[in-house]
C-alpha positions as CSV (number, residue, x, y, z in Angstrom):
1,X,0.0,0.0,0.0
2,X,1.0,3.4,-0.9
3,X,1.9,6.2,1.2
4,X,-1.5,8.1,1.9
5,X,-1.4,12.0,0.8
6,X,-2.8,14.0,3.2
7,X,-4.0,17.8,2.2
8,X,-3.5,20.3,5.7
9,X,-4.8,23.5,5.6
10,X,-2.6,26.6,6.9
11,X,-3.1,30.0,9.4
12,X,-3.3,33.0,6.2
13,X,-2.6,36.4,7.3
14,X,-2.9,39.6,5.0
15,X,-1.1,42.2,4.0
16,X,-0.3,44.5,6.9
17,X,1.9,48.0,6.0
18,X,5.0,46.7,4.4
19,X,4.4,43.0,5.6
20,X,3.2,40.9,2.6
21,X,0.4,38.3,3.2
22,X,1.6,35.0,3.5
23,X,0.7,30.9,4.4
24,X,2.1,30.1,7.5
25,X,1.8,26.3,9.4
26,X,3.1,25.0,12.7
27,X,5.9,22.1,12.0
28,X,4.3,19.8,14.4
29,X,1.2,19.0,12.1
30,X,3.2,17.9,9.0
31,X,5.6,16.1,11.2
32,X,3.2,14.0,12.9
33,X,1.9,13.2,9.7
34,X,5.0,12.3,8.5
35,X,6.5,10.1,11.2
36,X,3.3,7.8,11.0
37,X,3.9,7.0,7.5
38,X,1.8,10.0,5.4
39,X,2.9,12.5,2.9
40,X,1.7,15.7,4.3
41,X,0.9,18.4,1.7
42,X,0.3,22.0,2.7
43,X,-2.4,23.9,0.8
44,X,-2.9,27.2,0.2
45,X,-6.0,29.1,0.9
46,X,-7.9,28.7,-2.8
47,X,-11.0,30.6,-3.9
48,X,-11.8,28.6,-6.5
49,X,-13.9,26.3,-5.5
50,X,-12.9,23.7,-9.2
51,X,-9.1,24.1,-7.8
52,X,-10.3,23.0,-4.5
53,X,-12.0,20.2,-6.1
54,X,-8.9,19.2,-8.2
55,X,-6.5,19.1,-5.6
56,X,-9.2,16.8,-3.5
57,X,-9.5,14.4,-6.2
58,X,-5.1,13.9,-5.8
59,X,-5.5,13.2,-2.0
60,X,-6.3,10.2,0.8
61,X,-7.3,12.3,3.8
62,X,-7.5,15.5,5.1
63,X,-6.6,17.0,8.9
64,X,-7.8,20.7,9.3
65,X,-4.9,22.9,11.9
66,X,-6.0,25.0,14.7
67,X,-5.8,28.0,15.0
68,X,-7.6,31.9,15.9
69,X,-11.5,31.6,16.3
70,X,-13.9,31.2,13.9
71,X,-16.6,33.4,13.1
72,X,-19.5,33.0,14.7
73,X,-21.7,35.1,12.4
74,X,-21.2,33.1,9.6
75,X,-23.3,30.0,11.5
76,X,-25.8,32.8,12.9
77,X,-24.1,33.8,15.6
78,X,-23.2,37.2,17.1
79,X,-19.6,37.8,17.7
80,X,-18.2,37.6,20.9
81,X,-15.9,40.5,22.5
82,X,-13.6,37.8,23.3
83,X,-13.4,36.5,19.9
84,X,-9.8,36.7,17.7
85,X,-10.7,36.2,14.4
86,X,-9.4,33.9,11.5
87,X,-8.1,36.0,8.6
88,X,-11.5,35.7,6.5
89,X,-9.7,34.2,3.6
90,X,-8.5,31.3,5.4
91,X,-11.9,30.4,6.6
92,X,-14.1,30.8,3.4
93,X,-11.2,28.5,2.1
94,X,-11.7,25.9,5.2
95,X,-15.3,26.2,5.3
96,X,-15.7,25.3,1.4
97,X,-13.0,22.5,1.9
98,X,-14.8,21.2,4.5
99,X,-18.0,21.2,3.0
100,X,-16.8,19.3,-0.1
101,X,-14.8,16.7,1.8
102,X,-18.3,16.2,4.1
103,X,-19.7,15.7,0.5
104,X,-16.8,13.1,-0.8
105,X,-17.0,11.1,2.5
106,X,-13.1,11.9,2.7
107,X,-11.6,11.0,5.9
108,X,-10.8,13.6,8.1
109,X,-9.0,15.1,11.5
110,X,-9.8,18.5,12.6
111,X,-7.6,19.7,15.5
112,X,-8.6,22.9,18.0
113,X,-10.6,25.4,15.8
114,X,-10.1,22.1,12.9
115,X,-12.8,20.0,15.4
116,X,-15.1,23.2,15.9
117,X,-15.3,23.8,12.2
118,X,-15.8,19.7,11.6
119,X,-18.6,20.2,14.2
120,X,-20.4,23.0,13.0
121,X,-20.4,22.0,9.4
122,X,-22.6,19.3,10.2
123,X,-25.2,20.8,12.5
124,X,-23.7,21.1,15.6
125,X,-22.8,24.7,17.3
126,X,-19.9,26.0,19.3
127,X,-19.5,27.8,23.0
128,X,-18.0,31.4,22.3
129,X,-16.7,31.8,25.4
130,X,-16.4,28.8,27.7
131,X,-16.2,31.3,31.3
132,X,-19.9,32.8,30.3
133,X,-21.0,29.6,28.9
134,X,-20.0,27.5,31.8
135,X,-18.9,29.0,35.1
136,X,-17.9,26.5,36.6
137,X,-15.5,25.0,34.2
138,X,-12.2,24.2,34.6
139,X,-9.9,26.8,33.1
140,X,-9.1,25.8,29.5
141,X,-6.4,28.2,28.8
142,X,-3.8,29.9,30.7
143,X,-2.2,33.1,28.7
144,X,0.5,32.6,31.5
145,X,1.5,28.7,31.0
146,X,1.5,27.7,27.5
147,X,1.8,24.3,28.6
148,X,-1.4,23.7,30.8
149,X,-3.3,20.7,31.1
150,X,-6.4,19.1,32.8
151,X,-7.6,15.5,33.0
152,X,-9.6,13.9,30.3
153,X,-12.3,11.4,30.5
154,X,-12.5,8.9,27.7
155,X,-15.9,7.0,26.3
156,X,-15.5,3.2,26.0
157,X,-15.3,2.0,22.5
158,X,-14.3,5.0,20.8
159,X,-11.0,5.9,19.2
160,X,-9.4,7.8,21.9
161,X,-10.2,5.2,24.3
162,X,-8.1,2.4,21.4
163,X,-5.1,5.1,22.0
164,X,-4.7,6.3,25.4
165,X,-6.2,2.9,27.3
166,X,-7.1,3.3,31.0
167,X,-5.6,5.6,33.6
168,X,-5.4,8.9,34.4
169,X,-4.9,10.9,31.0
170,X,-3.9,15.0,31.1
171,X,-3.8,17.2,28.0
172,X,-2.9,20.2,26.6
173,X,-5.5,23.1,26.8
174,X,-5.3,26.2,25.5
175,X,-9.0,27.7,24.1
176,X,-11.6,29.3,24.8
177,X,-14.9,28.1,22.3
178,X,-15.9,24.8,22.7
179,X,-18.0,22.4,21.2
180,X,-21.4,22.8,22.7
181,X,-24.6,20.5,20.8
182,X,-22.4,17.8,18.9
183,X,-23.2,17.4,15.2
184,X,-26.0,14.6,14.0
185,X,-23.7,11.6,12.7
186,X,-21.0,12.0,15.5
187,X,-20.4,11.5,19.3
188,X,-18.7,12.3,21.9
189,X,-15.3,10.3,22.4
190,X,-13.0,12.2,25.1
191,X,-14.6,15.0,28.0
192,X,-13.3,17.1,30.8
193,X,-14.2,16.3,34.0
194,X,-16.2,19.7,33.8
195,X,-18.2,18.5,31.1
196,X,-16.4,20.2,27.8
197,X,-16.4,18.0,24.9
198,X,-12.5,17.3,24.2
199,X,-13.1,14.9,20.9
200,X,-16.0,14.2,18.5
201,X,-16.2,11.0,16.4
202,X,-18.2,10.4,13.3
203,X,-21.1,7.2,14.0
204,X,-21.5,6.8,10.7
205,X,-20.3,3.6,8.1
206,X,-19.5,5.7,5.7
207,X,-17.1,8.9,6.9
208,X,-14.1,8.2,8.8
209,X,-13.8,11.5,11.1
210,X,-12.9,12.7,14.1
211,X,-11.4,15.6,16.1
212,X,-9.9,16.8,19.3
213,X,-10.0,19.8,21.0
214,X,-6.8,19.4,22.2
215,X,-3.3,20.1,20.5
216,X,-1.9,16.5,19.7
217,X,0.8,18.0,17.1
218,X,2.4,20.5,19.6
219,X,5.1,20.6,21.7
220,X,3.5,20.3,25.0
221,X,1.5,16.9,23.8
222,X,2.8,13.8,25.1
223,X,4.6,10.5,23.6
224,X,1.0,8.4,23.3
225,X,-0.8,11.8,21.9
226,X,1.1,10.2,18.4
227,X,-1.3,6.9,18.9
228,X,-3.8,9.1,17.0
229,X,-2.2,10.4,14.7
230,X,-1.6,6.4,13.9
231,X,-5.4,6.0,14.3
232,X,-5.7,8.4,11.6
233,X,-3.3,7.1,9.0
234,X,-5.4,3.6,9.8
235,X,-8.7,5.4,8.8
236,X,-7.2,6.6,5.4
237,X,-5.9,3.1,4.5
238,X,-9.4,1.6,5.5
239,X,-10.6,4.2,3.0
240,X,-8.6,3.6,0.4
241,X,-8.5,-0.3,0.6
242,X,-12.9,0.6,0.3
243,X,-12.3,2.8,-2.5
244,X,-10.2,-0.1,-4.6
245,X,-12.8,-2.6,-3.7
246,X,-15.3,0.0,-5.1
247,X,-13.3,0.5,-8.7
């Protein structure tokens, strides 16, 4: 079997004064791609939605970065004073992506604002601001400690349960939206204690997809977070062994 190709998104930023705009990705995602046995291919922020198509039609899988906050007024939202946005370019481009890989049944990982934007696309909706939304959470991010981390709570029989086993589990944390209703066609698969989804999974046959809230790529992730990064390259092979039975 091939090496699966998979297509990442990256953060976008505009021209600013003398500053040029320009595609910019953290080395962790393409790396952890890489060291589980995938070719990792960074794409740029198209607006045509044909080129988008193309490009799709030459990949295996997709995994969708984190990065600033999406906009809420695009799912009906208002905005939130606490809200950073997403250059607007980069999210059309995700949102469009997203909507035709939904469509192609392409398997998928979304990561931080990657899992919000896998959620919403399907029906589900978003916390803007975790403190007003839920008082009495934990705290999810800590502009002091880049490296903070609270328990997580795994469901049986889901794919974060297959990579991190029993015991105690802490992760990295560092956002402030949340997934709030999950999306028909997916459940929950890993929870804070305090009750904020952590990871979705998809439910249904047909679409390999999942997402964590959580930073599995970064520096402050631990040795097992790579177990689903393997979990993921084993979703795109299932696909592609389906898609050869298919032709």
């Amino acid at each position: 079997m091939t090496k699966p190709v998979i297509g990442m998104n990256a953060d976008f930023r505009s021209a600013k004064g003398e500053t040029p705009a320009y595609s910019c990705v953290a080395a962790g995602y393409y790396d952890a791609i890489i060291n589980v046995g995938g070719i990792p291919v960074i794409l740029p922020p198209y607006e045509c939605v044909e080129d988008i198509e193309t490009v799709l039609d030459r990949l295996d899988g997709v995994m969708l970065v984190g990065g600033a906050d999406l906009d809420p007024r695009r799912d009906g939202w208002m905005l939130h004073p606490t809200i950073q946005l997403q250059d607007s370019r980069r999210e059309s481009f995700d949102r469009c992506m997203m909507r035709l890989v939904s469509e192609r049944r392409m398997p998928m990982f979304g990561i931080g604002a990657g899992m919000q934007l896998l959620n919403v696309s399907q029906g589900g909706n978003l916390m803007l601001h975790i403190p007003d939304d839920r008082p009495n959470a934990l705290p999810h991010k800590d502009p002091l400690d880049p490296a903070h981390r609270h328990t997580l709570e795994l469901v049986p029989g889901t794919i974060m349960e297959r990579v991190y086993g029993d015991g105690e589990l802490r992760v990295n944390s560092m956002h402030h939206m949340a997934v709030d209703e999950v999306a028909p066609g997916f459940k929950v698969s890993a929870i804070c204690p305090d009750g904020i989804v952590e990871a979705i999974e998809s439910t249904m046959s047909d679409w390999f997809a999942m997402g964590t809230q959580f930073h599995p790529e970064a520096s402050t992730a631990s040795a097992l977070d790579v177990r689903i990064f393997e979990e993921f390259i084993l979703g795109v092979a299932e696909f592609q062994g389906a898609v050869r039975l298919v032709a």
